[in-house]
DSSP file (Angstrom, degrees, kcal/mol; ACC not computed):
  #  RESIDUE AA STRUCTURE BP1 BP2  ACC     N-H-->O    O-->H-N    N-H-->O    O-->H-N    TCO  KAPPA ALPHA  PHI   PSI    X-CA   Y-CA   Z-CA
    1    1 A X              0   0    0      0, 0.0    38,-0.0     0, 0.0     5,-0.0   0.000 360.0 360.0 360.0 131.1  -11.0  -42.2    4.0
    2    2 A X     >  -     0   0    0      1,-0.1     4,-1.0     4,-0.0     5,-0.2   0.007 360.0-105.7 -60.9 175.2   -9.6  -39.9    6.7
    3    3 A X  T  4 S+     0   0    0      2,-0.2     4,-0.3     1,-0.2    -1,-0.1   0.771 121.1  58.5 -90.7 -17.4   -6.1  -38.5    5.7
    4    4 A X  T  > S+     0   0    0      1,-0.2     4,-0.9     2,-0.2    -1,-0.2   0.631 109.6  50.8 -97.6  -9.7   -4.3  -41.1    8.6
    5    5 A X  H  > S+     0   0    0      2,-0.1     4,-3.1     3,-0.1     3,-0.3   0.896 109.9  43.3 -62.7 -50.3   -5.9  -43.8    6.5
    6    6 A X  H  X S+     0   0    0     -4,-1.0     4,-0.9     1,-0.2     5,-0.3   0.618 114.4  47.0 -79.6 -16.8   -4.9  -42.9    3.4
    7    7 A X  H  > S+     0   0    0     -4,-0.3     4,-2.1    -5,-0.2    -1,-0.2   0.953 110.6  51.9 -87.7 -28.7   -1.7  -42.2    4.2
    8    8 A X  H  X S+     0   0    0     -4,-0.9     4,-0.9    -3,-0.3     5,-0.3   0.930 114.6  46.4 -82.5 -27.6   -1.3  -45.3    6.1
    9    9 A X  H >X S+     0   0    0     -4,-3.1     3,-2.4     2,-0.2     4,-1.4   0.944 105.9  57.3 -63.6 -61.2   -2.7  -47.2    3.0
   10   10 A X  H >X S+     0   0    0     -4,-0.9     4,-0.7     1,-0.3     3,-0.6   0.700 111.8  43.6 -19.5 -72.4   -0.5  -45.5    0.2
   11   11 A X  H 3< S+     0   0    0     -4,-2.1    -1,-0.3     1,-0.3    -2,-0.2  -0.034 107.1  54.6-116.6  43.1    2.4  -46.6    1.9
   12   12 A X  H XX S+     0   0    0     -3,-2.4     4,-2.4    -4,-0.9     3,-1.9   0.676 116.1  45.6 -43.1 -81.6    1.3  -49.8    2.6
   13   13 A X  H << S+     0   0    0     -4,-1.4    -2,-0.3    -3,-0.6    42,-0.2   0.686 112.3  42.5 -38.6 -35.7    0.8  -49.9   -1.2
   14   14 A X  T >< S+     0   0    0     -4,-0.7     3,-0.7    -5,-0.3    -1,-0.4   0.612 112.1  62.1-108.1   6.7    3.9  -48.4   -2.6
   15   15 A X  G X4 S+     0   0    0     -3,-1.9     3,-4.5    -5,-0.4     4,-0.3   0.851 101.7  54.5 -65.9 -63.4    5.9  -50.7    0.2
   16   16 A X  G 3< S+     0   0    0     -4,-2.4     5,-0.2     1,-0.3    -1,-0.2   0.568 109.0  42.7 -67.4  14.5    4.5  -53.4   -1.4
   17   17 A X  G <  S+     0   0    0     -3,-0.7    -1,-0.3     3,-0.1    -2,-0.1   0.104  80.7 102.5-118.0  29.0    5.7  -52.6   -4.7
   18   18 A X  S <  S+     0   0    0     -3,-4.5    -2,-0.1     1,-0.3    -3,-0.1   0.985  89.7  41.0 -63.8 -45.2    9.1  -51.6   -4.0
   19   19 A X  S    S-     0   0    0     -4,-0.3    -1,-0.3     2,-0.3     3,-0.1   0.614 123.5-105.6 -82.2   1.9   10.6  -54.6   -5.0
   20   20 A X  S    S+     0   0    0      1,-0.2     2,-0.2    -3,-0.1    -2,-0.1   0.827  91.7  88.1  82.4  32.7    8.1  -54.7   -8.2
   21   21 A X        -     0   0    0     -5,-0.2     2,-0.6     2,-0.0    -2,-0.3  -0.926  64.0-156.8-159.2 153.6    6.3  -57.1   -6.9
   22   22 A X        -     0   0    0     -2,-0.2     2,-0.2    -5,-0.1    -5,-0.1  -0.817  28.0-155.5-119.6 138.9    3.5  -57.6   -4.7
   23   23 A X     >  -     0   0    0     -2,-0.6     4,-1.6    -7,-0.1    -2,-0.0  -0.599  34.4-103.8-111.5 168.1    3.9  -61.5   -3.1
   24   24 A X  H  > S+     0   0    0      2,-0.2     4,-3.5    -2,-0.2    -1,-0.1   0.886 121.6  55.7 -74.6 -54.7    0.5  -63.4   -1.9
   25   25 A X  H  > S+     0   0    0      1,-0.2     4,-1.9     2,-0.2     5,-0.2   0.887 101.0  55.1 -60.6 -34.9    1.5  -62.6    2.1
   26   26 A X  H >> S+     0   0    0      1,-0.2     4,-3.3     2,-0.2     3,-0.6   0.970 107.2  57.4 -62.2 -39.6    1.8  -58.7    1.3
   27   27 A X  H 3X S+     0   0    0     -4,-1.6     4,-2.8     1,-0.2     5,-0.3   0.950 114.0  37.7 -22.7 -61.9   -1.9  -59.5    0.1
   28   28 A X  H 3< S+     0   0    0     -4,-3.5    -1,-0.2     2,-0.2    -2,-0.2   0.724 108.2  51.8 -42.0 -53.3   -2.5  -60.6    3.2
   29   29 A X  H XX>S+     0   0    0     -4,-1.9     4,-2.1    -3,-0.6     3,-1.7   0.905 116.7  50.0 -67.4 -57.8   -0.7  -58.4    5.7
   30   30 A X  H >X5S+     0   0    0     -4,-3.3     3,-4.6     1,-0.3     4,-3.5   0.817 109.2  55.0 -45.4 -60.1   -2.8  -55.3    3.5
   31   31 A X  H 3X5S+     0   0    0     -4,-2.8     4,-1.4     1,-0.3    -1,-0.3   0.640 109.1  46.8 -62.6 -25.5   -6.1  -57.4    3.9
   32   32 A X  H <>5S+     0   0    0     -3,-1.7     4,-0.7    -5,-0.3    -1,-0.3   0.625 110.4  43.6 -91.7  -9.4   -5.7  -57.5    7.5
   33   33 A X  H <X5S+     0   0    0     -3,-4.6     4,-1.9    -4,-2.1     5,-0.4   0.704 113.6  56.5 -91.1 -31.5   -4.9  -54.2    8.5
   34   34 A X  H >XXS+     0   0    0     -4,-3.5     3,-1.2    -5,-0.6     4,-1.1   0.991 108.7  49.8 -54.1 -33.9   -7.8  -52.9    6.0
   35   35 A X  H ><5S+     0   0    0     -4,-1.4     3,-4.0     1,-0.3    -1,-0.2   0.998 110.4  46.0 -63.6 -60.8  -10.1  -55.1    7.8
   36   36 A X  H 3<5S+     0   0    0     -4,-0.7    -1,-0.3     1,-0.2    -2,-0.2   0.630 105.1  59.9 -48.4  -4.1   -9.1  -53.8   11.3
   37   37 A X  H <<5S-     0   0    0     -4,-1.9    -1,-0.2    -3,-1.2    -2,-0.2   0.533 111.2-132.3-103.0 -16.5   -9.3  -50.2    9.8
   38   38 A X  T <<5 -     0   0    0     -3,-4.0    -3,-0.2    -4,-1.1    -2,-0.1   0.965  36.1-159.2  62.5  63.9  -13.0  -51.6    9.4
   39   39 A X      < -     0   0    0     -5,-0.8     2,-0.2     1,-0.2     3,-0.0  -0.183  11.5-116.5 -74.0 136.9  -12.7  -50.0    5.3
   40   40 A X     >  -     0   0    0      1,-0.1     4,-2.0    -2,-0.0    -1,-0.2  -0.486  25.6-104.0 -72.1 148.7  -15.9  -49.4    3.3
   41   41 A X  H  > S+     0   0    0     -2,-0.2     4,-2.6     2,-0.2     3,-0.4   0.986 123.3  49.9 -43.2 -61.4  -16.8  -51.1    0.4
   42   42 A X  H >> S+     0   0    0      1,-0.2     3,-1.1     2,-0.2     4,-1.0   0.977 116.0  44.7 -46.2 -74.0  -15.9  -47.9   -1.9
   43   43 A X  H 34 S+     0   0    0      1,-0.2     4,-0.3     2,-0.2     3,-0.3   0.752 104.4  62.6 -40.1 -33.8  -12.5  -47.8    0.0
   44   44 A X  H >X S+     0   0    0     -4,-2.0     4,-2.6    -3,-0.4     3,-2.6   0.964 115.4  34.5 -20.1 -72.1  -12.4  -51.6   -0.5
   45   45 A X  H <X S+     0   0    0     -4,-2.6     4,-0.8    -3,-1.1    -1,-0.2   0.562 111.1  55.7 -89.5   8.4  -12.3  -50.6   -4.2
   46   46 A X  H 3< S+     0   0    0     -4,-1.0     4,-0.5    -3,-0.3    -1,-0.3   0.520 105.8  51.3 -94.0  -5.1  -10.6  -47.8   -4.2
   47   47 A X  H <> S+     0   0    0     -3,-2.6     4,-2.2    -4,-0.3    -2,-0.2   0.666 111.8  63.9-105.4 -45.8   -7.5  -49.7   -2.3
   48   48 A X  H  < S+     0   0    0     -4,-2.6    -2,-0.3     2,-0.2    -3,-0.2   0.849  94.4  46.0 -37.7 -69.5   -8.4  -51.9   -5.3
   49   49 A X  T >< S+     0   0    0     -4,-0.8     3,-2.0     1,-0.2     4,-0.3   0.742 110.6  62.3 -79.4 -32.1   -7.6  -49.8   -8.0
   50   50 A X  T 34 S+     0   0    0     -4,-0.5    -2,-0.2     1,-0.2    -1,-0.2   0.964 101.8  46.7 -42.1 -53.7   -4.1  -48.9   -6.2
   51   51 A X  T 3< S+     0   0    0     -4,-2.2    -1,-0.2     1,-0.2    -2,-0.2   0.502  87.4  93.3 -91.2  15.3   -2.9  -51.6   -6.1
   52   52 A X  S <  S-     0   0    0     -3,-2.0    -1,-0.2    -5,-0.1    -2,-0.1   0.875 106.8  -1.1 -38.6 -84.7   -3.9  -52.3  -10.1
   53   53 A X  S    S-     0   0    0     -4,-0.3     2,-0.4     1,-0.1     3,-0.1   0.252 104.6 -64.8-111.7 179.5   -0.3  -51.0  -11.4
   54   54 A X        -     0   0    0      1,-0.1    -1,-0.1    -2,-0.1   -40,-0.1  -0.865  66.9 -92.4 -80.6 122.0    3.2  -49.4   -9.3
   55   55 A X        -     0   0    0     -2,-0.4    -1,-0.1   -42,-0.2     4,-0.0   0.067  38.3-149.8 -12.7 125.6    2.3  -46.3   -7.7
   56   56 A X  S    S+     0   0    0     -3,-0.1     2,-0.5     2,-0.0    -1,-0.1  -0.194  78.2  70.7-115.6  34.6    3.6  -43.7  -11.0
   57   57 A X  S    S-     0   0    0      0, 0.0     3,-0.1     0, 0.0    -2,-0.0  -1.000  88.0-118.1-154.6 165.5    4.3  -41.0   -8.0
   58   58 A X        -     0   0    0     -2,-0.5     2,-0.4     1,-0.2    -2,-0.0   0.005  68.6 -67.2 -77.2-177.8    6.6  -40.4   -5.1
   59   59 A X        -     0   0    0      2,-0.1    -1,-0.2   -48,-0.0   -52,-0.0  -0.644  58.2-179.7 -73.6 121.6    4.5  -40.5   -1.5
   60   60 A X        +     0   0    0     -2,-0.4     2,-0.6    -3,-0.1   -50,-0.0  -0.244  19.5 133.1-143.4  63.7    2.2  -37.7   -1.4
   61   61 A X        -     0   0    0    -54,-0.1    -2,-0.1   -55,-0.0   -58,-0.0  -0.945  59.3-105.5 -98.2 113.6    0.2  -37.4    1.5
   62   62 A X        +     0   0    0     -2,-0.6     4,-0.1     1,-0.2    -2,-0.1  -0.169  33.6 177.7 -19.5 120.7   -0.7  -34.7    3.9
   63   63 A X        +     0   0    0      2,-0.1    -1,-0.2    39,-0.1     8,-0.1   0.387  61.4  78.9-114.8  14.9    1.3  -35.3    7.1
   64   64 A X  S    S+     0   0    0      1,-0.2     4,-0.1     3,-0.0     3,-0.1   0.863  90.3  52.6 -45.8 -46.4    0.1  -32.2    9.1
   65   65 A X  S    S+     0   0    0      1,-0.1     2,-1.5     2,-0.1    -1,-0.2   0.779  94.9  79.9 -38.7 -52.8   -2.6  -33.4    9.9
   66   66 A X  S  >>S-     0   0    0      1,-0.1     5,-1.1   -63,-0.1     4,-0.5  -0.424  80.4-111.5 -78.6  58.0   -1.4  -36.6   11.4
   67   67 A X  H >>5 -     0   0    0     -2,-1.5     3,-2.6     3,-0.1     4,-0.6   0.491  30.1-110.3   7.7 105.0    0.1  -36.7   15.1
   68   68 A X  H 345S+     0   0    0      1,-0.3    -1,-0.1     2,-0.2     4,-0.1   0.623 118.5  44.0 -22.2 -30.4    3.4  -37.4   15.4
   69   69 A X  H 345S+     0   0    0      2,-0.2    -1,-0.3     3,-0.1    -2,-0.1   0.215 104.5  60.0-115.3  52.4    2.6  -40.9   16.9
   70   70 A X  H X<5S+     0   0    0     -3,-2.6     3,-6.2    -4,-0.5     2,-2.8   0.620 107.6  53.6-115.9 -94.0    0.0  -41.9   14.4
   71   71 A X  T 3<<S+     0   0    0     -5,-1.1    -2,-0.2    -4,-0.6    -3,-0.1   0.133 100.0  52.0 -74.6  31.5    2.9  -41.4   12.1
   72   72 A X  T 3> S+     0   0    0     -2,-2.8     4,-1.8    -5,-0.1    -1,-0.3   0.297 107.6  60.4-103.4 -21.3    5.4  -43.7   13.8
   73   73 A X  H X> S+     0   0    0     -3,-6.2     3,-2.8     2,-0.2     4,-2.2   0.963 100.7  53.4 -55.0 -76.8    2.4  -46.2   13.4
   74   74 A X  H 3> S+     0   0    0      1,-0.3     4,-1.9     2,-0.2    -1,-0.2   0.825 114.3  41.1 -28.1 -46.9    2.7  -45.6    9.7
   75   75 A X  H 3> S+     0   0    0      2,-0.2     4,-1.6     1,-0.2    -1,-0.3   0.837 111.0  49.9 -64.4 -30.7    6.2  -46.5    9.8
   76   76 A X  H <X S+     0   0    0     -3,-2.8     4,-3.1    -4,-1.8     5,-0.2   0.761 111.2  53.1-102.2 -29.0    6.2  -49.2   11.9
   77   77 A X  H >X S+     0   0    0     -4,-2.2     4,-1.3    -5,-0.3     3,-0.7   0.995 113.9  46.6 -79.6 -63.1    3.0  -50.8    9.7
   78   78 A X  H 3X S+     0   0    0     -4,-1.9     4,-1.4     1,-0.3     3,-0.4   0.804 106.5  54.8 -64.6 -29.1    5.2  -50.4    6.5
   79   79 A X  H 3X S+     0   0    0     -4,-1.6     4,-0.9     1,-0.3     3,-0.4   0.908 105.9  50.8 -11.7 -65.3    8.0  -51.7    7.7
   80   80 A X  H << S+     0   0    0     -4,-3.1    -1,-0.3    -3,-0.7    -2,-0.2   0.493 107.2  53.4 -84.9   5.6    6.4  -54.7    8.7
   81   81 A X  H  < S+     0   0    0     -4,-1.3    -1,-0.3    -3,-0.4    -2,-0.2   0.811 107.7  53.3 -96.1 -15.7    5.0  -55.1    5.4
   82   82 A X  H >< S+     0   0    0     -4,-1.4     3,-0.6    -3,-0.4     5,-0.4   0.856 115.2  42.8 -55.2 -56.3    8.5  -54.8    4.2
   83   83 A X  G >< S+     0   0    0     -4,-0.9     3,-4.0     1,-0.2    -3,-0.2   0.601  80.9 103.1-101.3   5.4    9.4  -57.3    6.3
   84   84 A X  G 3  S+     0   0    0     -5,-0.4    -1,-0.2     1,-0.3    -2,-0.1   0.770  84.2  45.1 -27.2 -37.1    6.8  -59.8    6.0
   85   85 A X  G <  S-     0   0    0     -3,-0.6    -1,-0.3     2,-0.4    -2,-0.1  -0.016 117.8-111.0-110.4  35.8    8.4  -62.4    3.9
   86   86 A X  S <  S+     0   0    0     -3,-4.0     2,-0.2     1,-0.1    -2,-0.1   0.585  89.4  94.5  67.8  16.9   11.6  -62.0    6.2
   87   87 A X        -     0   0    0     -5,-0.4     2,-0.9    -4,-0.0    -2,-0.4  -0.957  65.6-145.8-142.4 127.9   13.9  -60.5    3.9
   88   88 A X        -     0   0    0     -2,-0.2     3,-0.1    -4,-0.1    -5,-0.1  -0.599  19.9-147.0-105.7  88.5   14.3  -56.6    3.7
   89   89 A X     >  -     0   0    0     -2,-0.9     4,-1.6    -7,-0.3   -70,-0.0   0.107  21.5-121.5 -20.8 150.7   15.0  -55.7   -0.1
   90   90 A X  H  > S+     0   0    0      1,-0.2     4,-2.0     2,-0.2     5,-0.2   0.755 121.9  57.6 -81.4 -21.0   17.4  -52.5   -0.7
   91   91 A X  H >> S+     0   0    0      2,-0.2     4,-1.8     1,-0.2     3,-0.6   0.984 104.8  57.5 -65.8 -31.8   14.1  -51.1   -2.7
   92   92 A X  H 3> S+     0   0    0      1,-0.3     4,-2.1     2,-0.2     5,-0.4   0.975 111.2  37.4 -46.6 -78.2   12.4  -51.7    0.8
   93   93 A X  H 3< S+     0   0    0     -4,-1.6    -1,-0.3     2,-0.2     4,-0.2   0.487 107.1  60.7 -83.6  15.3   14.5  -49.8    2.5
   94   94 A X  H XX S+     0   0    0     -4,-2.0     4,-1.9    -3,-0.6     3,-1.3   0.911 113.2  43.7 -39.7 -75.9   14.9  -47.1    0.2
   95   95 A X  H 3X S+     0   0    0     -4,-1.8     4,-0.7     1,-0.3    -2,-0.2   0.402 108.1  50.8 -80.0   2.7   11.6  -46.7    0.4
   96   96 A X  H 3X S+     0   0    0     -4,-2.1     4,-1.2     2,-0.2    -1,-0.3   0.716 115.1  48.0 -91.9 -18.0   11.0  -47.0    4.3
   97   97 A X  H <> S+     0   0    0     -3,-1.3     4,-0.9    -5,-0.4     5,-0.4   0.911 112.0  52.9 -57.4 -69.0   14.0  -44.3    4.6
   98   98 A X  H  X S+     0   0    0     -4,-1.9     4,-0.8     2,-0.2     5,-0.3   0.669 111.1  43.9 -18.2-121.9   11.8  -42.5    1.8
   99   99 A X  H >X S+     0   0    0     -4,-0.7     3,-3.0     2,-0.2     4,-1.3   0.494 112.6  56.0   8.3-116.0    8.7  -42.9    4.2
  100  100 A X  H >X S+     0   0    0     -4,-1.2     4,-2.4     1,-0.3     3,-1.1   0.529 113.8  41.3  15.1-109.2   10.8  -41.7    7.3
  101  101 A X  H 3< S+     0   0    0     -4,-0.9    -1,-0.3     1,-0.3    -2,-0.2   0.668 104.8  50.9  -8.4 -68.4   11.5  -39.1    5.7
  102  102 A X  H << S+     0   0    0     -3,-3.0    -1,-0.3    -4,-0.8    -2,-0.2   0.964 117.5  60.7 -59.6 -46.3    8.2  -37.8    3.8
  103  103 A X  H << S-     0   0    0     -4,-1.3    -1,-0.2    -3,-1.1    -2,-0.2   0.699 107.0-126.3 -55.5 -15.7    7.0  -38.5    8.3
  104  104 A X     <  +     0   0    0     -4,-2.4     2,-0.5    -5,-0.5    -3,-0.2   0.954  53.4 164.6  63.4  34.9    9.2  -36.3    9.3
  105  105 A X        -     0   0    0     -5,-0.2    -1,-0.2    -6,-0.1     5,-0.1  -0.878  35.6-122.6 -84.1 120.4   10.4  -39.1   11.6
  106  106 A X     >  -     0   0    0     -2,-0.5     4,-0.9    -3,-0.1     5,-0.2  -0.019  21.9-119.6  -3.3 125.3   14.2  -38.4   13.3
  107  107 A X  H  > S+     0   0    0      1,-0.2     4,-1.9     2,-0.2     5,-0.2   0.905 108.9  53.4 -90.2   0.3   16.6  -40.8   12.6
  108  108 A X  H  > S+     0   0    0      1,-0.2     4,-1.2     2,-0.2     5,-0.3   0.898 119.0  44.8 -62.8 -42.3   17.5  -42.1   16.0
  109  109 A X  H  > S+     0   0    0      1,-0.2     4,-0.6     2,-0.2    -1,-0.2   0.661 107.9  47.9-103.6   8.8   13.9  -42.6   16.2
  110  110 A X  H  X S+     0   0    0     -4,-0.9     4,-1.7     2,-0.2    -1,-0.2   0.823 113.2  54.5 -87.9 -39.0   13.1  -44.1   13.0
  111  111 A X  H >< S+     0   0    0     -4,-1.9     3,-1.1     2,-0.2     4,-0.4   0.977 113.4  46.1 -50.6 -87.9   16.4  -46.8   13.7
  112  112 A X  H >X S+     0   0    0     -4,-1.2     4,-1.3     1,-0.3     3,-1.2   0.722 113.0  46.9 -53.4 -40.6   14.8  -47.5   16.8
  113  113 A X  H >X S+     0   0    0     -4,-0.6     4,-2.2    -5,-0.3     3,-1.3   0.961 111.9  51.2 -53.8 -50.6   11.3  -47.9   15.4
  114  114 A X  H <X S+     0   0    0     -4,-1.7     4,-0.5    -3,-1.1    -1,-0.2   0.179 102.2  57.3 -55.7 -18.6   12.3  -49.9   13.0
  115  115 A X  H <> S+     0   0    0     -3,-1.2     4,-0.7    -4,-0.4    -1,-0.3   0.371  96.9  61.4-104.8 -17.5   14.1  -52.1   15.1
  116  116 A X  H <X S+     0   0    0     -4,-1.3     4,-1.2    -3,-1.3     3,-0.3   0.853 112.1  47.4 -73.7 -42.3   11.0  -53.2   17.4
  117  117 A X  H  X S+     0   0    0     -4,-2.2     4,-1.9     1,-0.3     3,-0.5   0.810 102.7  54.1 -87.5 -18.5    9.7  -54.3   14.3
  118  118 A X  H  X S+     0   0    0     -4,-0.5     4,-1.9     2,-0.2    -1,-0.3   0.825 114.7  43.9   3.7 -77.0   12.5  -56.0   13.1
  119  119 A X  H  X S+     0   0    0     -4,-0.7     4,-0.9    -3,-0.3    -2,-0.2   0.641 108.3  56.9 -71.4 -24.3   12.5  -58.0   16.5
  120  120 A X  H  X S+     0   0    0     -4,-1.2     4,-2.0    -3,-0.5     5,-0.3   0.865 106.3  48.2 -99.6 -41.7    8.7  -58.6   16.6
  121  121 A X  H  X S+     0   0    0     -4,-1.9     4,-1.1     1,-0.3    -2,-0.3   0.729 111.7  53.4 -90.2   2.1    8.6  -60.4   13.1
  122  122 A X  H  X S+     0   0    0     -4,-1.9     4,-0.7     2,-0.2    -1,-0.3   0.701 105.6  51.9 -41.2 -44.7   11.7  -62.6   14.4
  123  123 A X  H >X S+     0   0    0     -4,-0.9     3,-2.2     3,-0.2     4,-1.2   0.962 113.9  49.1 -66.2 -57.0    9.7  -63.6   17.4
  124  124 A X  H 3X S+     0   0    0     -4,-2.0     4,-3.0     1,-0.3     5,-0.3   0.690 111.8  43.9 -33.2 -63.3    7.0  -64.6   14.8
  125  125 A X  H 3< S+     0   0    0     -4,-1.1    -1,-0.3    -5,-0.3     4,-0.3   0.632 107.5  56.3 -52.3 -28.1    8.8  -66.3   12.9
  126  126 A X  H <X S+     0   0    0     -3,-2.2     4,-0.5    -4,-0.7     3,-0.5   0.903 112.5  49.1 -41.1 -79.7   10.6  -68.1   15.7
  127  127 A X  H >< S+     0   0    0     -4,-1.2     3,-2.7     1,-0.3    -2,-0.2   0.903 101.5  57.8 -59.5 -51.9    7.1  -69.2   16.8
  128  128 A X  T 3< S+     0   0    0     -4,-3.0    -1,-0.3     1,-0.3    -2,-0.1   0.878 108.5  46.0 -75.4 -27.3    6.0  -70.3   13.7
  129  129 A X  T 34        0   0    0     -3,-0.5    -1,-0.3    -5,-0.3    -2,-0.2   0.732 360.0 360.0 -75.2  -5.5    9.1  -73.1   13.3
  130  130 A X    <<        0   0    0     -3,-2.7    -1,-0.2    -4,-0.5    -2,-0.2   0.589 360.0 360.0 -95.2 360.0    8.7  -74.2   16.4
């Protein structure tokens, strides 16, 4: 896995334990970005064995490597796995400040990220009652 893979899976992964539990739709949401990431079998199972137990570390990923907007992508993807079932937990958003942070995102520009995505899984949701 390249390092803007891995980073964006970890924290995919430790979003979806923030609250200390990983619900059927975060399944989902993960399974669908790994598939777009196109994922090897061995990454398959190595995303596998993450997601045994809760992450027993803080985020620890290279972000030098990783272009400033690769790593508003990263934010913006855990977010929305944060907000996925339409409720943002305060362990969510501990840990998507947390994130932020470890990205070296601004916060004017993390607010604002963070607020597209906000808005986008409201239209979705909006769509999907109608």
């Amino acid at each position: 896995m390249d390092a803007q893979t891995n980073a964006l899976v970890k924290s995919l992964i430790h979003m979806m334990w923030a609250d200390g539990v990983i619900e059927e739709h975060e399944r989902e949401f993960l399974g669908g970005v790994v598939s777009e990431l196109g994922c090897t079998e061995e990454e398959m199972n190595e995303i596998s064995k993450m997601m045994v137990a809760p992450p027993t570390e803080e985020l620890n990923f290279d972000v030098d490597s990783i272009e400033q907007s690769k790593r508003e992508e990263i934010l913006q993807a855990a977010a929305a796995m944060a907000m996925v079932d339409g409720v943002l937990a305060g362990s969510e958003k501990k840990m998507v400040e947390a994130l932020a942070d470890h990205l070296d995102i601004p916060t004017d520009r993390r607010q604002a990220l963070i607020e597209e995505v906000r808005q986008g899984v409201t239209s979705v949701r909006s769509l999907r009652e109608e």
